[in-house]
Structure formats: structure tokens, C-alpha cells
C-alpha angles and dihedrals in degrees: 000000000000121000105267136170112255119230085234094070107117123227114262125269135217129193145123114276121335097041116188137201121226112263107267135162117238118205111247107263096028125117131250119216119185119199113196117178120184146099094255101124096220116024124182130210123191131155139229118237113034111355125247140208119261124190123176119232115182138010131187108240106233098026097056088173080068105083142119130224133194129203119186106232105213098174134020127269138198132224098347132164133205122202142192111227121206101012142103110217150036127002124184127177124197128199107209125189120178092049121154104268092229119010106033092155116103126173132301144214150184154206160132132229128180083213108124101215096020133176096228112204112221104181151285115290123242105200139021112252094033127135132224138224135182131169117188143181139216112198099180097124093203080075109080099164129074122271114240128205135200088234123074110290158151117218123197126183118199126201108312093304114049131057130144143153127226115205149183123187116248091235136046116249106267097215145012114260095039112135100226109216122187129208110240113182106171116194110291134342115283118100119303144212112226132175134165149168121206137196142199117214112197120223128226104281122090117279091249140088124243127200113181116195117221103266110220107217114190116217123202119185115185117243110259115241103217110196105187097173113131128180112183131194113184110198108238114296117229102225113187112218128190126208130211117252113265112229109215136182120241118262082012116119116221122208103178114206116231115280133201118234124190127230134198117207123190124266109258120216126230121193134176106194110288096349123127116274113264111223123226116210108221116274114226104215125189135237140220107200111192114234109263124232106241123191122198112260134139081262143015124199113171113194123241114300114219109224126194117221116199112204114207113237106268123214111238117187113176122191102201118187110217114205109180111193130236115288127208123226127205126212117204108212111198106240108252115241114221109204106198119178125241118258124241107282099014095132100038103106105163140012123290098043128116124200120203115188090333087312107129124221142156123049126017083021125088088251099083121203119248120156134338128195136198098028114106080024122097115250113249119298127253102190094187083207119138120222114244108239099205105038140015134298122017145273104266114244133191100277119226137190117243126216118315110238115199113199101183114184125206155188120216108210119181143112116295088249094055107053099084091055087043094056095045087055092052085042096052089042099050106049131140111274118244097222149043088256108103120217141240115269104175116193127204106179112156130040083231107045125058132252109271124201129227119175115229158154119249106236113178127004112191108180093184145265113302106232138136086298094057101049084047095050110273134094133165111212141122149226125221139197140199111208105198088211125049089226120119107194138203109257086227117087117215128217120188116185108210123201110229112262093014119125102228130177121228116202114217101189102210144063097255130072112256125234094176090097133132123177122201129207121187113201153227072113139119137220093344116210134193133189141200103209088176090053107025106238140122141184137175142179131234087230136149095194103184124198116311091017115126114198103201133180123190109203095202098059093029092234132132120193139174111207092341089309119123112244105162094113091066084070101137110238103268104038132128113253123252106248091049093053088096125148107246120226110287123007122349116186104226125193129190127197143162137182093250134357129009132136114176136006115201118218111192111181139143128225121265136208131158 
């Protein structure tokens, strides 16, 4: 089933704080997308009735009252309301149905534009079948009626200072790769001042592409033998035959001659499946009809005289022509199966729960959460600085964080007949990697705040003593990891599309700079450059990318492909090396150029903070 909007889905609301939706009754397994647009700093959402989940997905950078949220609705309700607590503004609630089971979540994107009527680019899209969301502001306060777009929308304005728009398109994006653009007209025609934060919801088939190639299936059909011979040999056939009534003289003797009398037997008829019916002419047969014994009388009547007629066999040969129709052969295909991994974060539902490499623990699991350390604490110091040999102090040096260590202590909480099952989960799920790669541990630690992501090794698991406790349910014990970087990064990952030779300003949320960054450029293009005009670097590339080609270069591993295919060593002299192109922390000002070609690079990062 597509992704559609349900019919349950209320009209918007707008308000100062609270702002509350109209009551509506979403269908059980639908999901639920909540658009807030306002300049409130930390808005809230909850619902009435049972309450759901809420997870916020994506938030504009300078505008922190712009944001969406989602909640999976498992079962129906019934009259239920959602509201926006501490904000003054719009608030739009979709009902979506045809959402991916599992992973609904696409990709995001931001941004802002001083363009009256703009074309305000959302993102690329990640999957076919998806659907896209955007909810946007204009701040300009010489502007006191609401903004319009061509997409479908619903459009507030709020005392003299405050008017958006939140949208969705009519249609779902009919493939991956699409750059979604929506339409933003804000009231007249002097300068404007747009944000606006955008999201991609999944739908329910797999997040792959599938190109099946036309299977050729050979049918042979044997060729019928069609045998149409026929002897038939019909047993001897009773006619009765009557016989006219003699007329005879009295005291005269009659001595009738024979006479031959016709008969006419039946056509038999002969068929070989479906051939055509062979047609038999009439046989005249002869008959012997004994002398009667007359008496003189004034009258002689014999009475009928039954004869018996013998048939001689007849010889029947029948030709039939067979011709068998077309006849249509199915090929059963067996259904591929996709098999397409979680993201980071995909099973952490509340606060207090931890997710290493897609394993769940914390709170609503039998690995309770009781302390973590080294987690809103900087990582150990490297000053860089060199010690003066001939007077106090030091030279100053450029400072650097160490490696990031996570002690997390629990408590293991289940029925006796259930720990050693328990432990062999946790063993199985906490094993040394066997390579270098390090894996996903994503942290939700506060109701108020959201989940973050470090990448890490797992270096010691220590489960507890096995005493009388243990063999009773419960065990004190604790898991650590070493983080070879200090950055803590959003679980979101951003992706940004930039026009070729547009300025165009990049938002990294967080007060790090950011190696998890990957920029992706599509040919026909040649000798691609990018800037950093924030930061003052620069790198390209002595490439001749044709149609269908994709130049990427990944910062954090210091690589740079096309197609898979390793093309660092085409780094024009001068340039900045890879793994030093970051986004630094808050907004960098990147350009793109190339001598000839060119449409749109693709930046994909995610924000980081230490």
C-alpha cells in the first residue's frame, strides 16, 4: 500500500502557547507527523488519550521553534488531540497510513532564503514511493497575512510578527535521487525571511531498488500423437418388418414368392475425441421371408412376421486432423527478498535507553540503567603545548581531545529461569569486533533532551559475579567502551543539495567541527571544486565524470571514489586534504564550481558536538 493521507488527519491549528490540534481518530498502525513552526526555543508535544511516543527528527539550526516530530500509532484511537506546548505559532498534524513498518524515517533537510515567492529545496530524496513534508516561517513583521504555496498547505499568521506555512506534496516521489522542491510565497513582494525544516517519510516497501531482468522460460510441449483408426463391428440388428396383408380367393392355395423387403438401419456414429463425426450412408440389407401357410377362407390375415436382418460387418476408417490450441505457460519467479540494515537509533523509543549496534538496553529491557559515565563529559585534554626549557610555563600549542571512555553500570533484572538466556544475549551482542570498523552506540539520556550517536569499540563487558543473587535474578555488572574521536553526533543525518555557483550556507548544530561528512558530486562534470569560504579551504579533483558517474569523497576516512573506484590521487596540488575539508561548528558558506557542467553537489553530514 502507498503512503497516503488519511482522511482522519485534523485541520491545523494556530495559537499562542499551548497550541492545540482539533480532536481527530487515527486508524491503528498509521503514523502520526507533527509540523511546529514557531521561534519558541524548546517546544513540547504530547497527546490526550493513550499516550504515544514522539521523537523529534529534524530541527532548523537557527530557528530551534522549527522542527518536526513523529509517533507510531499501533492501535486506533479515538478523539484524540495533540499540542504544542511552549510555543507561539503553527501547529499541523498529519495521519499517515503506507509507511514503512519499521524504518519510516528518510532523510531531512533545511534551510532559509530572503526570496519573496522561492522555490525552496527540501532534499534529495532517498527512496522511491516516499512522501515529503516541510513546514516553514517568514518572520519579516511588515508582513501581517498569512503566506500561500502551490503545494498542499495550510498557512497561519500570528499577531504582526509571526506567519508560515506547513506542507505536504499532493503526490509521493516517484523515485530515489529526486531533488523535492516546494513552492514558499510569502504576502507581497518586498524581501522576505524564510526558514524551513523538511522531512521524508518511507513508505512500506523495503529501502532498496529492485531491477528485475525479463526471465526467459522455455516451454516444450511434446508433440500429441493423435491415432483416428476405427473398426466397428456392430452384433446383428432385430428389424421388425411388417408385411401387407395378402388378399386370397376362397378354395384357392397361395404360395407367395420371396420377397425383398428394405430396411433402413440407423447412422451410426463414429467419434475420435474432439474429431470431426464420420457419417455413415444407409445399408440396404436383404430378406428371406419364409412361405406362409395359407388356408382357404374368405379371408386370410397373417399376422406380422418378425424377420431377422444380419449386416455384414462394414469397414469404417476414419482420418481425423488434431489441432490443439496455444497454450499458455506460467513461470513462477520466487519473490526477492531485499535485506536492508537499521539505521542507528531505530529501536530506541524513551529515554533511558542505550543501543549498541541495533542491541536494546536501559529502561522497558531486563538490563536496567544505572549510571553512565563519560558521556556529557569531555574527553581527556591534549594541550599540544611544549614545555620552555629555560623559564617557566610552556610554548602554547594547538589543544586536542583524546579518546572518549563510556563506563556504563547495570542492573540485570529477570526470573531466575531466565538469566542464563539473558547473559548469552548480552554475550552474543557484545563481542570483539572483528575489524578495525567501529560500531553505532546510540545514548538517550534525558526526557528533554534527544538520543546522540558515538561511534566505538566495545572494550570490556563485565556482566557480574555469580553468586547466590545471580542465580536468584539479579546481577550487578557493566559494559565500556573506548570511542577513538571525542564527537558526540546527531543520529539524523543531514543532506543538503547545492546549486553550482550558489553560495550556499551549511548549518553544523554543535559546537565541534564535524568530520562525518560526505560530498557528492553527479557528472557529466569536470574538475569539480568545493570551498569552504567560513573556513577558508578548498579542494578539487582532475576529474572527467560522464553521465551517470558520482565523485564522492568521504572526510572521515580521507577517501574520494567515483563509482567505487579510488580517485584521490586526481587532488589537484593545493588543495586541502580530505580529511581536513569538516564543517566547522555553526554555519560554513560552501561553493562549488567546475570548468564545464555540473548541477547539484550533495553534502550529507551529521552535527557534531564534544
Amino acid at each position: 500500500m502507498p503512503i497516503a493521507i488519511h482522511g482522519s488527519t485534523p485541520a491545523g491549528a494556530v495559537d499562542f502557547s499551548p497550541v492545540v490540534s482539533p480532536s481527530f481518530s487515527p486508524p491503528a498502525g498509521s503514523l502520526l507527523v507533527a509540523a511546529i513552526g514557531a521561534y519558541s526555543s524548546s517546544p513540547t508535544i504530547s497527546n490526550s488519550g493513550t499516550a504515544r511516543t514522539w521523537t523529534q527528527r529534524v530541527v532548523h539550526g537557527s530557528v530551534a521553534g522549527l522542527r518536526f516530530y513523529t509517533a507510531p500509532n499501533p492501535t486506533a484511537l479515538s478523539g484524540i488531540t495533540v499540542t504544542a506546548g511552549g510555543t507561539n505559532g503553527g501547529l499541523r498534524v498529519w495521519v499517515v497510513t503506507g509507511q514503512h513498518p519499521s524504518s519510516p524515517i528518510g532523510t531531512t533537510g533545511t534551510g532559509s532564503t530572503t526570496t519573496n515567492n522561492a522555490t525552496a529545496t527540501a532534499y534529495t530524496s532517498t527512496a522511491g514511493g516516499s512522501r515529503a513534508f516541510l513546514v516553514a516561517i517568514e518572520g519579516n513583521s511588515t508582513y501581517l497575512a498569512a503566506p500561500s504555496s502551490t503545494d498542499d498547505e495550510y498557512a497561519w499568521q500570528l499577531s504582526d510578527a509571526s506567519a508560515g506555512l506547513a506542507a505536504t506534496k499532493a503526490a509521493n516521489t516517484a523515485t530515489a535521487g529526486q531533488v523535492v522542491t516546494f513552492n514558499l510565497d510569502a504576502t507581497g513582494s518586498a524581501t522576505a525571511d524564510w526558514h524551513w525544516v523538511a522531512l521524508e517519510i518511507l513508505g512500506a516497501s523495503v529501502d532498496a531498488e529492485v531491477t528485475l531482468t525479463t526471465v526467459a522460460v522455455p516451454a516444450a510441449m511434446p508433440a500429441p500423437a493423435v491415432s483416428a483408426g476405427a473398426s466397428a463391428v456392430p452384433a446383428t440388428i432385430v428389424v421388425p418388418t411388417s408385411m401387407p396383408r395378402p388378399a386370397t380367393s376362397a378354395g384357392a392355395s397361395s404360395t407367395p414368392a420371396t420377397i425383398a423387403a428394405a430396411v433402413a438401419m440407423p447412422t451410426p456414429s463414429v467419434t475420435t475425441e474432439d474429431a470431426e463425426v464420420v457419417l455413415l450412408g444407409t445399408i440396404a440389407a436383404a430378406t428371406a421371408m419364409p412361405t406362409p401357410a395359407v388356408q382357404a377362407s374368405s379371408s386370410a390375415a397373417p399376422a406380422t412376421i418378425a424377420a431377422a436382418a444380419a449386416m455384414p460387418t462394414p469397414v469404417v476408417q476414419a482420418s481425423a486432423e488434431v489441432i490443439l490450441s496455444t497454450i499458455a505457460v506460467g513461470a513462477a519467479m520466487p519473490r526477492p527478498v531485499v535485506s536492508v540494515p537499521p539505521l542507528p537509533g531505530d529501536r530506541i523509543v524513551r529515554a533511558g535507553q542505550i543501543e549498541w549496534n541495533g542491541f536494546l538496553l536501559g529502561s522497558g529491557t531486563p538490563y536496567s540503567w544505572q549510571e553512565l559515565e563519560g558521556w556529557r563529559d569531555s574527553a581527556p585534554y591534549i594541550s599540544g603545548n611544549v614545555d620552555q626549557p629555560n623559564a617557566n610555563g610552556s610554548y602554547p600549542g594547538q589543544g586536542y581531545f583524546g579518546e572518549r571512555i563510556l563506563n556504563w553500570a547495570t542492573l540485570l533484572k529477570a526470573p531466575r529461569l531466565q538469566v542464563g538466556q539473558l547473559l548469552r544475549d548480552l554475550q552474543m551482542a557484545t563481542g570483539r569486533s572483528q575489524t578495525e570498523d567501529e560500531g553505532a552506540l546510540v545514548i538517550w539520556d534525558f526526557d528533554d533532551a534527544e538520543p546522540y550517536l558515538v561511534y566505538a569499540h566495545l572494550s570490556n563487558r563485565a556482566p557480574g559475579k555469580i553468586d547466590r543473587n545471580a542465580r536468584l535474578g539479579r546481577m550487578r555488572g557493566g559494559l565500556q567502551w573506548i570511542c577513538s574521536g571525542p564527537e558526540i553526533f546527531s543520529v539524523i543525518r543531514q543532506s543538503l543539495p547545492i546549486p553550482i555557483d550558489v553560495e550556499t550556507d551549511v548549518l553544523n548544530d554543535g559546537n565541534e567541527a564535524s568530520p562525518r561528512v560526505v560530498y557528492r558530486i553527479p557528472g557529466p562534470c569536470t574538475t569539480p571544486q568545493v570551498e569552504n569560504l567560513t573556513l577558508d579551504r578548498v579542494f578539487g579533483f582532475d576529474v572527467d565524470l560522464a553521465d551517470g558517474e558520482v565523485l564522492e569523497i568521504d572526510v572521515k576516512y580521507g577517501n574520494a571514489t567515483v563509482d567505487g573506484v579510488d580517485t584521490l590521487t586526481t587532488l589537484i596540488e593545493g588543495s586541502t586534504s580530505v580529511k581536513d575539508f569538516v564543517l566547522g561548528p555553526g554555519v560554513n558558506r560552501l561553493l562549488w564550481s567546475a570548468e564545464s557542467g555540473g548541477t547539484l553537489m550533495n553534502v550529507l553530514w551529521r552535527h557534531a558536538s564534544t
